[in-house]
ROKEMI-684424 format. One record per residue (C-alpha): x, y, z; residue in one letter. Coordinates in nm, 4 decimals, padded with zeros to 6 digits, always signed. Layout:
<nodes>
          u          v          w   res
          X          Y          Z     a
...
</nodes>
This chain:
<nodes>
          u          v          w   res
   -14.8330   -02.6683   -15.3070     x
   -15.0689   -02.8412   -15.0872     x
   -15.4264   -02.7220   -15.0803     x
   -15.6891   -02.9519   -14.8618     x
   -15.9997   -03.0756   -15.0206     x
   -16.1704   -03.2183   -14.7228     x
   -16.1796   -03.3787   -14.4253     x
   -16.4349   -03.5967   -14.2356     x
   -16.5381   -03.8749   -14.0337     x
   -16.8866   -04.0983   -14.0019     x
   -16.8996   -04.3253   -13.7076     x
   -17.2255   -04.5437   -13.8546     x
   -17.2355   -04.9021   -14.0001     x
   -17.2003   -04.8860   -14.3088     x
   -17.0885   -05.0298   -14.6521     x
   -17.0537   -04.6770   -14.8531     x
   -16.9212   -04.3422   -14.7038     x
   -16.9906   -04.0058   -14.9052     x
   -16.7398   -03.6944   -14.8136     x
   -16.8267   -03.3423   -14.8603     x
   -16.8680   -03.1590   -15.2047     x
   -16.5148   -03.1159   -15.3270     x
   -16.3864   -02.9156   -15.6590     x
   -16.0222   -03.0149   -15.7842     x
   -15.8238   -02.8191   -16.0115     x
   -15.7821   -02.9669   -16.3275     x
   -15.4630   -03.2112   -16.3650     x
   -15.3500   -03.1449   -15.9937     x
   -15.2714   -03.4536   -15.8341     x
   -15.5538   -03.5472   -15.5431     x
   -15.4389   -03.7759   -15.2748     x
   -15.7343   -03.9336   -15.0355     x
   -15.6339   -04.1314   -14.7048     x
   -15.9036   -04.3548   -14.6310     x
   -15.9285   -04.5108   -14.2702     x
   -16.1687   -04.8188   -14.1873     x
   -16.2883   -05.0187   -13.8550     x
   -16.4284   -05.3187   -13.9178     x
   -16.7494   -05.4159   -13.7552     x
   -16.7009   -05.6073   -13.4024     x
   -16.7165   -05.9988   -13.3419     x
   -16.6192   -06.0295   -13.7193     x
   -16.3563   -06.2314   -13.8611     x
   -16.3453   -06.0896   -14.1981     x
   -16.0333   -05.9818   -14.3646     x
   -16.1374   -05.5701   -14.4343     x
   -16.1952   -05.4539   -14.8033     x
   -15.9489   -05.1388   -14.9962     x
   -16.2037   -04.9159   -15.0573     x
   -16.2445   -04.7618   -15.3892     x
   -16.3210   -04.4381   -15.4495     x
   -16.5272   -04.3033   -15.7174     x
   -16.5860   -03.9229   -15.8342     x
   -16.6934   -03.7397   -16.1684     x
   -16.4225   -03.6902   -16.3331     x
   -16.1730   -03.8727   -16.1736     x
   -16.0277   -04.2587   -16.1860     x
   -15.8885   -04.3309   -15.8356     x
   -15.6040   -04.5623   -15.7931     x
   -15.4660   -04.7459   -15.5081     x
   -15.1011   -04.5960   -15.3640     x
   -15.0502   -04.8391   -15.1224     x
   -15.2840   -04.9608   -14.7822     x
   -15.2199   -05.1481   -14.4818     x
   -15.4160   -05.3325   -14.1998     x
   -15.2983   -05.3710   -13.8771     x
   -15.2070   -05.7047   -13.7237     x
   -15.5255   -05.7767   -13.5958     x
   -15.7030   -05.7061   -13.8849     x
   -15.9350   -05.4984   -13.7287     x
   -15.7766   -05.1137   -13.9127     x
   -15.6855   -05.0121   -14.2584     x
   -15.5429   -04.7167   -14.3708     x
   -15.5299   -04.6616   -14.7669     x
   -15.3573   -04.4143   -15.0043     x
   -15.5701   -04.3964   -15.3153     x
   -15.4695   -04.1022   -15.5742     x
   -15.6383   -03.9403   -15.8516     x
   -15.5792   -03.6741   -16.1522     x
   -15.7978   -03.6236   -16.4249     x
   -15.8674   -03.2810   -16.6871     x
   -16.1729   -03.1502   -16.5935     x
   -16.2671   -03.2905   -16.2426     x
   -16.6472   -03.2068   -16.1581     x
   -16.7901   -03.0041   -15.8133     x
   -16.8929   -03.3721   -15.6455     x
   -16.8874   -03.5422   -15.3404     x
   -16.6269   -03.8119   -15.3387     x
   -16.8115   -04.1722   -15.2545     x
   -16.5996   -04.4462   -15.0626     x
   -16.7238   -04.7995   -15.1120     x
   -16.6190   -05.1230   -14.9663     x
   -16.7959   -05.3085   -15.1593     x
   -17.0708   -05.5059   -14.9094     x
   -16.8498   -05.5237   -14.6655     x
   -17.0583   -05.3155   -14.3772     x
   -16.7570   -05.1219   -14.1577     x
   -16.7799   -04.9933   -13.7942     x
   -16.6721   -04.6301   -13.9131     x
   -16.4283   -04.4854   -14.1850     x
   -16.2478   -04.1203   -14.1723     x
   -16.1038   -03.9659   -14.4942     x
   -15.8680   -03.6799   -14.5845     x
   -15.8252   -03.5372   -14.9043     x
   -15.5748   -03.3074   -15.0391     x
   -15.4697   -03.1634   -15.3636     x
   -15.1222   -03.1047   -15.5080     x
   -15.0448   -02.8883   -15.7790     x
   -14.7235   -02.8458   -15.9916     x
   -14.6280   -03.2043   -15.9626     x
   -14.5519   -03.4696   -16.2341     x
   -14.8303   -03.5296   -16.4489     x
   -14.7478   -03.8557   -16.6078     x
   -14.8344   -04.1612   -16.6016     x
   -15.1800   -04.3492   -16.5154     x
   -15.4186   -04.1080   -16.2550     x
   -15.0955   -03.9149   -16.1544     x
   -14.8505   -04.2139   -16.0610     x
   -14.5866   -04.0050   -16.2136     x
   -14.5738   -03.7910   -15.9486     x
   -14.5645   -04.0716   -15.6938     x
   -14.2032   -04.1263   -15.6302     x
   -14.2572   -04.3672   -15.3943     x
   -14.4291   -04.4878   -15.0933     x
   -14.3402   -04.6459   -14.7516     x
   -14.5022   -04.8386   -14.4811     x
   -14.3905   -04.7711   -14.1091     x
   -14.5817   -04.9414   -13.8206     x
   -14.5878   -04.8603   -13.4760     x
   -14.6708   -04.9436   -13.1396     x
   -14.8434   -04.7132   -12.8568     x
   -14.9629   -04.3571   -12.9850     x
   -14.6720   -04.2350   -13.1325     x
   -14.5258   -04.3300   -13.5390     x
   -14.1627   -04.1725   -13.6376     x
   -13.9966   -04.2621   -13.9906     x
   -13.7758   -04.0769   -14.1916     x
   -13.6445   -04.1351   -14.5240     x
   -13.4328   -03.9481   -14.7981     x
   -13.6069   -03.7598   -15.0566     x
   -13.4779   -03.8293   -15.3998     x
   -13.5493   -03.4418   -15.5125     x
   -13.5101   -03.2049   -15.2071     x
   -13.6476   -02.9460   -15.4190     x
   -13.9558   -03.0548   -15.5357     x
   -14.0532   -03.3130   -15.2735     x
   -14.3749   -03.2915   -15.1083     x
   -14.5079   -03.5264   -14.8237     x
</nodes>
């Protein structure tokens, strides 16, 4: 079951980005996509960001930038026992961005093994895309129990 944590968007410079107040449920599984412009007239290859939260250890799923170099999109996930009530800071280190938007959401009753709930990461895929529009499909390996 997917429950949304929080949504948001800040279109200022800046190196750090703070979301809204969020409370996970212990041990659910809490997936943040993290979406970054850099700065214009820079050459700079863009930072991952990291993510940090009480309670939590946030690790990288996968990320891509696109071909210019100027977007990145990043999967981070987290799980943890007894997540606090806390905004969620995104950092890029000091690597000022043009604006970043975020989306988190929590899963529950997934696989709870492994390292900040990489057992319940099957797997991941990149697709890229031209134009406004991004199709993909691929086989789940449990129809059941698969969640995207």
């Amino acid at each position: 079951m997917a429950t949304p944590l929080t949504t948001g968007s800040a279109a200022n410079d800046a190196a750090q980005y703070t979301t809204a107040e969020i409370q996970p449920s212990p041990n659910a599984l809490i997936l943040a996509f993290v979406s970054s412009v850099r700065r214009p007239l820079t050459s700079v290859t863009l930072n991952t960001p990291a993510l940090s939260s009480p309670g939590l250890t946030w690790e990288v799923v996968d990320t891509i930038a696109t071909s210019d170099n100027e977007r990145r999109l990043t999967c981070l996930r987290a799980r943890g026992p007894a997540p606090a009530k806390a905004p969620v800071v995104i950092s890029f280190a000091d690597q000022i961005q043009d604006l970043c938007a975020w989306s988190l959401v929590e899963y529950a009753d997934v696989d709870a093994t492994g390292v900040s709930g990489s057992g319940a990461i099957g797997f991941s895929k990149q697709l890229t895309g031209t134009g406004t529009r991004l199709d993909g499909t691929f086989a789940p390996a449990d129809p059941t129990r698969d969640h995207t």
